[in-house]
C-alpha positions in Angstrom: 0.0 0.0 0.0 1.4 3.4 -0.5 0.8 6.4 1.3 -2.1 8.8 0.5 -2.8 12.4 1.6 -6.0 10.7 3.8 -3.2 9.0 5.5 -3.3 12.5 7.4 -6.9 13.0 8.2 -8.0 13.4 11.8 -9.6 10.4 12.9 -12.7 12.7 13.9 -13.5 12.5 10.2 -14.9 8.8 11.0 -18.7 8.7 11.6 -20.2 9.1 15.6 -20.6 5.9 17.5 -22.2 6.5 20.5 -24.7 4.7 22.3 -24.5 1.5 24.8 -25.4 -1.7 22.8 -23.4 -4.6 22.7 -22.4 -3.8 19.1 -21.8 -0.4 18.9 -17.8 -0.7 17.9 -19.3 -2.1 14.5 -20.5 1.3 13.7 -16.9 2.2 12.9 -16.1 1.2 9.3 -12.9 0.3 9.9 -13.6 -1.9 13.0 -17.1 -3.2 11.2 -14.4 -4.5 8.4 -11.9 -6.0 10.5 -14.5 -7.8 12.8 -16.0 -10.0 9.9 -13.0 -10.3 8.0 -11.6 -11.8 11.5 -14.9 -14.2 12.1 -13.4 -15.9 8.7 -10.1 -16.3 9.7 -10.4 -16.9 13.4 -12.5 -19.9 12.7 -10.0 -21.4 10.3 -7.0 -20.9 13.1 -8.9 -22.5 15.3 -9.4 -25.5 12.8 -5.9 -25.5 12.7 -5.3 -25.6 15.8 -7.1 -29.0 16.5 -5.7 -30.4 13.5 -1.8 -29.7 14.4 -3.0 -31.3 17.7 -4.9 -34.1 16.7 -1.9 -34.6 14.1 1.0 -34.4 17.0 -1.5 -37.0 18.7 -1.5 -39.4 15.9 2.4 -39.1 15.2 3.6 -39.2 19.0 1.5 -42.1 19.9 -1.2 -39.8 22.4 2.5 -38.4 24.0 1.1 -35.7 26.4 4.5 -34.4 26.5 4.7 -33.8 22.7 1.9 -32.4 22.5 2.9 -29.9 25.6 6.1 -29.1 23.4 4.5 -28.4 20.4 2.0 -25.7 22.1 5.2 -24.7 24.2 7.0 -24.1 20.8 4.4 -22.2 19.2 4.1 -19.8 22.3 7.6 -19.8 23.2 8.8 -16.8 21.0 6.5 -14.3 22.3 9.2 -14.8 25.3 11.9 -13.3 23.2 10.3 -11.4 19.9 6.7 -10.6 22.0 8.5 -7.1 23.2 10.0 -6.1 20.0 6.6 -6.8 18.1 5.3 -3.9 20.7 8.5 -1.5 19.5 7.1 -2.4 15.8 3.4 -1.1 16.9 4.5 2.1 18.3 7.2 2.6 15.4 5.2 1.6 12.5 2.0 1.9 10.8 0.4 -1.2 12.2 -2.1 -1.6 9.2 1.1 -2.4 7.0 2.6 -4.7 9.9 -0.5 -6.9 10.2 -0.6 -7.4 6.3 2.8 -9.0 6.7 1.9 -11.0 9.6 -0.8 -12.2 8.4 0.9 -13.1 4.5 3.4 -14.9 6.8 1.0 -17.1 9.0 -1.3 -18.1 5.6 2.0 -19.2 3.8 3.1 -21.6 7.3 -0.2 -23.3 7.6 0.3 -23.8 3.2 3.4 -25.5 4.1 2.4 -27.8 6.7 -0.9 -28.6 4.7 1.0 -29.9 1.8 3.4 -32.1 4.0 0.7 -33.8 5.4 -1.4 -34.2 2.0 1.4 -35.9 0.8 2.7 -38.0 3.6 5.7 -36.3 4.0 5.0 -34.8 7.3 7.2 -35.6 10.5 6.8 -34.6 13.7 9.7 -32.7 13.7 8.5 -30.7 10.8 5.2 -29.7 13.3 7.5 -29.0 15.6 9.7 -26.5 13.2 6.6 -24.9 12.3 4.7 -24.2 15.8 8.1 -22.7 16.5 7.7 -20.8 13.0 4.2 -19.6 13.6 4.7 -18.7 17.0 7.8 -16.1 15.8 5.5 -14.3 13.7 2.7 -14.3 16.2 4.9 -13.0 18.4 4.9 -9.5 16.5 1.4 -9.6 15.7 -0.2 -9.9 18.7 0.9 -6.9 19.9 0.3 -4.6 16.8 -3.0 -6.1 16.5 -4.1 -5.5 20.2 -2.8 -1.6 20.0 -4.2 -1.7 16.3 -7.9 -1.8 18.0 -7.7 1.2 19.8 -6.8 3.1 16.4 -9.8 2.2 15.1 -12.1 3.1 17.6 -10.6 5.2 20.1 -10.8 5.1 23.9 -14.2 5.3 24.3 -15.3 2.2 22.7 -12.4 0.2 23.1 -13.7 -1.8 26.7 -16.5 -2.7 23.8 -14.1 -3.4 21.2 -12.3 -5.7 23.1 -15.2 -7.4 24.2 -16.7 -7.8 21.0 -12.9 -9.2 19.9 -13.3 -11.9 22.0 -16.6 -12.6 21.1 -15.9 -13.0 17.7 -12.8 -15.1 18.7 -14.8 -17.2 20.6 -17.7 -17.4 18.3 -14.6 -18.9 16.2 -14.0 -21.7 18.9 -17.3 -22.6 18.8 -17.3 -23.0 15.2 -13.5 -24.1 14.2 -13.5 -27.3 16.5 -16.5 -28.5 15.2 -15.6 -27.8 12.0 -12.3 -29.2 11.8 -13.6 -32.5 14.1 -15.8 -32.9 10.9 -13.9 -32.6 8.5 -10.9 -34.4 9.8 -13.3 -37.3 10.5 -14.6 -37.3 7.1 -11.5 -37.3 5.7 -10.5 -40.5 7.7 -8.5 -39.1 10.4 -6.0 -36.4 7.6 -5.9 -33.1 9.3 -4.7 -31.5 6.1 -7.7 -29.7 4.9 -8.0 -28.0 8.1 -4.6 -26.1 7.7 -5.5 -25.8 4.1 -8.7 -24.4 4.9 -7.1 -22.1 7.7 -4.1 -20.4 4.7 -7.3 -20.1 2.6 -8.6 -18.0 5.5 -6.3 -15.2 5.8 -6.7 -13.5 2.7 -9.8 -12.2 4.6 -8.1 -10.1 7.1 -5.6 -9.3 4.7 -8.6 -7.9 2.3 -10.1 -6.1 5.3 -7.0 -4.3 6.4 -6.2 -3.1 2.7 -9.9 -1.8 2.3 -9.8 0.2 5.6 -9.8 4.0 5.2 -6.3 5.1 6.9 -8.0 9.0 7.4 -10.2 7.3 10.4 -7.6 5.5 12.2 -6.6 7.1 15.3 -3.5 7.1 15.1 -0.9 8.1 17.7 2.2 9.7 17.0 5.2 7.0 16.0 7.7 6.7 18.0 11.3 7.8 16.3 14.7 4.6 16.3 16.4 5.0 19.1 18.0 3.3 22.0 16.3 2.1 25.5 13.0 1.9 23.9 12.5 -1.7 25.9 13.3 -0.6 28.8 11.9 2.5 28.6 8.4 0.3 27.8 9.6 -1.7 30.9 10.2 1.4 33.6 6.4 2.7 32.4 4.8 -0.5 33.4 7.1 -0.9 37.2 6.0 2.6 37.9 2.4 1.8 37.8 1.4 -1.1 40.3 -2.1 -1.4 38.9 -0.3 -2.6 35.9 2.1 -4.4 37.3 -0.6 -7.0 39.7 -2.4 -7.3 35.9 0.6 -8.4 34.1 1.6 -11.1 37.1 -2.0 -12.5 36.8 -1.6 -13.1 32.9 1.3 -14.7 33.6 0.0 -17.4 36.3 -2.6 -17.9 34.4 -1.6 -17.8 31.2 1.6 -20.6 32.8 -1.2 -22.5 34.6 -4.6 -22.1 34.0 -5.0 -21.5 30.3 -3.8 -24.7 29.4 -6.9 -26.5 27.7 -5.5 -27.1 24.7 -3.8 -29.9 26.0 -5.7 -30.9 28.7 -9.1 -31.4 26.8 -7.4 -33.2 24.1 -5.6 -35.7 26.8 -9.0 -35.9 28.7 -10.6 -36.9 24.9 -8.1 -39.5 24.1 -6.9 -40.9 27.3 -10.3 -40.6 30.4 -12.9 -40.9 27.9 -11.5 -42.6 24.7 -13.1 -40.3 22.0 -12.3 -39.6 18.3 -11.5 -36.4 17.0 -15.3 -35.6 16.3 -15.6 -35.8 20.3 -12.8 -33.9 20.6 -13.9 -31.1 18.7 -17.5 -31.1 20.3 -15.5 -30.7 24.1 -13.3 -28.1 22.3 -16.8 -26.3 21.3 -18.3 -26.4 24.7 -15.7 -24.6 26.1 -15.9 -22.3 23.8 -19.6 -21.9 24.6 -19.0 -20.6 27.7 -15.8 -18.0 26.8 -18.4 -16.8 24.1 -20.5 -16.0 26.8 -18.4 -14.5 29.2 -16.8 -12.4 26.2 -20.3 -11.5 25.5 -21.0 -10.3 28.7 -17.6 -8.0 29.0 -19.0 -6.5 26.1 -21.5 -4.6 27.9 -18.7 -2.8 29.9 -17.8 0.7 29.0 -15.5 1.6 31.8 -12.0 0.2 33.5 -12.5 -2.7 34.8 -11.7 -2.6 38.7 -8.7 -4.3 40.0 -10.9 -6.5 42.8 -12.8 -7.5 39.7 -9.8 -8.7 38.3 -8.7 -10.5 41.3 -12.5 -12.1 42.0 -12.9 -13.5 38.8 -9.1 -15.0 38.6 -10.4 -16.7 41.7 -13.7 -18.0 40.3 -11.8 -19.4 37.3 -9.5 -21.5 39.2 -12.0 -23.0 41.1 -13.6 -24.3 38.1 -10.3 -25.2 36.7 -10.1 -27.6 39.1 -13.8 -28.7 39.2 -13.3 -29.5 35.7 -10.0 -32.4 36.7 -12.3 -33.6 39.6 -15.6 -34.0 37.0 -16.9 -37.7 37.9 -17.5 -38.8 34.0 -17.8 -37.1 30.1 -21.3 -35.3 30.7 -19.9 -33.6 33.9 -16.9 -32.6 32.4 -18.7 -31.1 29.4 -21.0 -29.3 31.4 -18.6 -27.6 33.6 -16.3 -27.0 30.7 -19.3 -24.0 30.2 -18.6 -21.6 33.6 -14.9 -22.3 33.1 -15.2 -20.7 29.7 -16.9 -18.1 31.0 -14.7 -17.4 33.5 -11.7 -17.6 31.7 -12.8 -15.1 29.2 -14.1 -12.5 32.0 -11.0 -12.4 33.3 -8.9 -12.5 29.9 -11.4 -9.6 28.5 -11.6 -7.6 31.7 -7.4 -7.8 32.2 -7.0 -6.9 28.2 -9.0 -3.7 28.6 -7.8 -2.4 32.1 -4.0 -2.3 30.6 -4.8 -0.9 27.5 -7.5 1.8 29.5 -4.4 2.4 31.8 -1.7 3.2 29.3 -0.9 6.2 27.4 -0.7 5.6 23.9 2.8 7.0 23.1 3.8 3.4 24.5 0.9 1.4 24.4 2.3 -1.1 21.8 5.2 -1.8 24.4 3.2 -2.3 26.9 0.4 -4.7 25.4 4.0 -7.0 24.2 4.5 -7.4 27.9 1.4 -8.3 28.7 0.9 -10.9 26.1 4.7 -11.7 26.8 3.3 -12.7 30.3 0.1 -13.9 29.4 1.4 -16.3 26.9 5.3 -16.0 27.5 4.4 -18.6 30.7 3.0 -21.2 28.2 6.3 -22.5 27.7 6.6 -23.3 31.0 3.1 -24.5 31.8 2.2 -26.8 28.7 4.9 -29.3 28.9 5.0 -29.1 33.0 1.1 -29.7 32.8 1.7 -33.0 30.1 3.9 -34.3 31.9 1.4 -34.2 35.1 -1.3 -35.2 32.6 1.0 -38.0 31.6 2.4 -39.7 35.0 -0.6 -38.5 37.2 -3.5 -38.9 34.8 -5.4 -36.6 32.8 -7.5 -34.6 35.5 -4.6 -33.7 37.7 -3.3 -31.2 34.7 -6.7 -29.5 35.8 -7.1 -29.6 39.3 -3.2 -28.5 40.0 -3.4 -26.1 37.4 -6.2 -24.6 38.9 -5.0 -24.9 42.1 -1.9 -22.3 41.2 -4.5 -20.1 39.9 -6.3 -19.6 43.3 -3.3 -19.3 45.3 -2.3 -16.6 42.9 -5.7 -14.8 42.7 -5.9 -15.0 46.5 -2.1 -13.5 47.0 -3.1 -10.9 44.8 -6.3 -10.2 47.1 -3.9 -9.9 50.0 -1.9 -7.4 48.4 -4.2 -4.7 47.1 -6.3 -5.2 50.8 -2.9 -3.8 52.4 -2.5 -1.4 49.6 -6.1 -0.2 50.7 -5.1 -0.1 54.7 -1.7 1.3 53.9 -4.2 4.4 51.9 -6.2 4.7 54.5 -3.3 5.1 57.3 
């Protein structure tokens, strides 16, 4: 794309959206595109996600462990890339970033497609790839999440965000099921669902290049220079609100946010199901976090830090309800409430960093917030296969879960002194 003089237009040029429904961000052209165009290619990444775990599955012989590697592989560059993605987003125009992102993930999930269609594929190359795709997800989480407060400013991002995870969790209700199907119908080869999934991204990529750039709200790039990290890392120390919301994405994120593995282990190795099962637990907990992400979409201010804390608690709980479930039914019907949970928190957390940040380094501080909320994953998935895999399937719940309470508790401690040490 090159540069045009609307590149310069105030963002006030971009048409009222007031109001207090649940879909009022969708007023906003730009947002309205980049919602459905995400539907589309949310629900294909989540068809690949099943698929490159039902695929691990079938190559590893059900290994827990491999299967915590591979999701520990995909996550594990946002550890060292996740911040310099946020250095990008306050740097660059993010619209432009995202196209390459985006080109980049469509072309891995090609490549992986066409070594399983043709019977090439090794684990080693699934491995190669998670690590691939992770990299470039690395960089575009960040620009994506500042990216959403450009198009609809301050005002409606607490909806935007909630409508985000919405739509990302209407995708998880869809993409499991999908992808269960289709796998099953194509006797057990999961390469239609990361074809299907490359086919999928030329929708964002058609969304973002049909945006008009004179609406954006775009906040003033920040010039190369040196100590622009840290600089993202002293902003975030000097505000403890911030700081108790980053080390609650990251104990959950390590512990609690591990269901990717655990619900495929409880499929395969408690209950004995095929992938079609599989896909239908996958969908119920997505029934529940498009609830909860439903629900956040009705906020329109900061979320409150004892919100925060309350509903980390809650969604341990359930966690661990979840690994003591007494048979299939049980388990899917309490996958629901931990859904929900787990997206009130997720939803809540996302919009009281970005509410609490100026936007100058917004970018760097939404990296280190995903670097926490998803750095930890590295750490958590393999530790919580290889409890799923000597202790048994439910124990990767109920510790997990366990961790999360202790956390969300601690952090309870901490702001009550904060609130005596005010008062004094």
């Amino acid at each position: 794309m090159t540069s045009t003089a609307a590149d310069t237009t105030p963002a006030a040029t971009a048409p009222p959206a007031g109001g207090r429904g649940p879909f009022r961000s969708l007023r906003v052209h730009n947002f309205r595109l980049y919602a459905s165009a995400n539907l589309v290619s949310l629900t294909g990444t989540w068809m690949q996600r099943i698929g490159q775990d039902w695929l691990v599955l079938q190559l590893s012989g059900d290994n827990g462990v491999a299967l915590g590697l591979t999701t520990a592989l995909q996550f594990g560059p946002t550890l060292v890339l996740g911040m310099y993605g946020g250095v990008l987003a306050d740097r660059y125009d993010k619209r432009r970033v995202l196209v390459v992102t985006q080109a980049l993930m469509g072309l891995l999930a090609v490549v992986l497609g066409v070594l399983v269609a043709t019977g090439t594929v090794a684990i080693w190359h699934v491995f190669v790839l998670a690590a691939a795709l992770g990299s470039v997800s690395a960089i575009d989480a960040p620009v994506r999440q500042a990216f959403v407060s450009e198009m609809v400013g301050g005002d409606l991002l607490p909806n935007a965000v909630g409508l985000n995870s919405t739509i990302f969790n209407g995708a998880r209700l869809v993409g499991p099921s999908l992808a269960g199907l289709l796998i099953g119908a194509s006797g057990g080869d999961t390469a239609p669902a990361f074809l299907v999934n490359a086919a999928s991204f030329a929708f964002t990529i058609g969304a973002l290049l049909l945006m008009r750039p004179g609406e954006l709200d775009r906040s003033p790039p920040v010039a190369r220079g040196r100590g622009q990290l840290r600089a993202g890392l002293a902003y975030t120390w000097a505000h403890p609100d911030l700081v108790l919301a980053m080390v609650l994405a990251f104990v959950i994120g390590t512990f609690g946010f591990n269901y990717q593995v655990t619900i495929a282990l409880m499929a395969r190795e408690v209950f004995d199901l095929g992938a079609e099962a599989f896909g239908l637990l996958s969908t119920t907990f997505a029934i529940g976090s498009l609830t909860g992400a439903f629900l956040s979409t009705r906020r329109s201010t900061r979320p409150s830090q004892r919100f925060l804390v309350g509903s980390a608690v809650v969604f341990g709980l359930l966690t661990v309800a979840c690994g003591l479930a007494p048979g299939y039914t049980a388990f899917a019907v309490l996958l629901v409430p931990a859904g929900a949970s787990a997206l009130l928190f997720s939803v809540a957390n996302n919009s009281f960093v970005q509410l609490g940040t100026d936007p100058q380094v917004r970018g760097r501080v939404m990296a280190l917030y995903f670097t926490c909320f998803m750095g930890g994953t590295p750490l958590g998935a393999p530790l919580i296969g290889w409890v799923s895999e000597h202790l048994g399937a439910p124990w990767g719940f109920v510790l997990g879960g366990l961790v999360v309470v202790l956390a969300g508790v601690a952090a309870g401690l901490v702001l009550a002194r904060r609130r005596r040490t005010a008062r004094a």
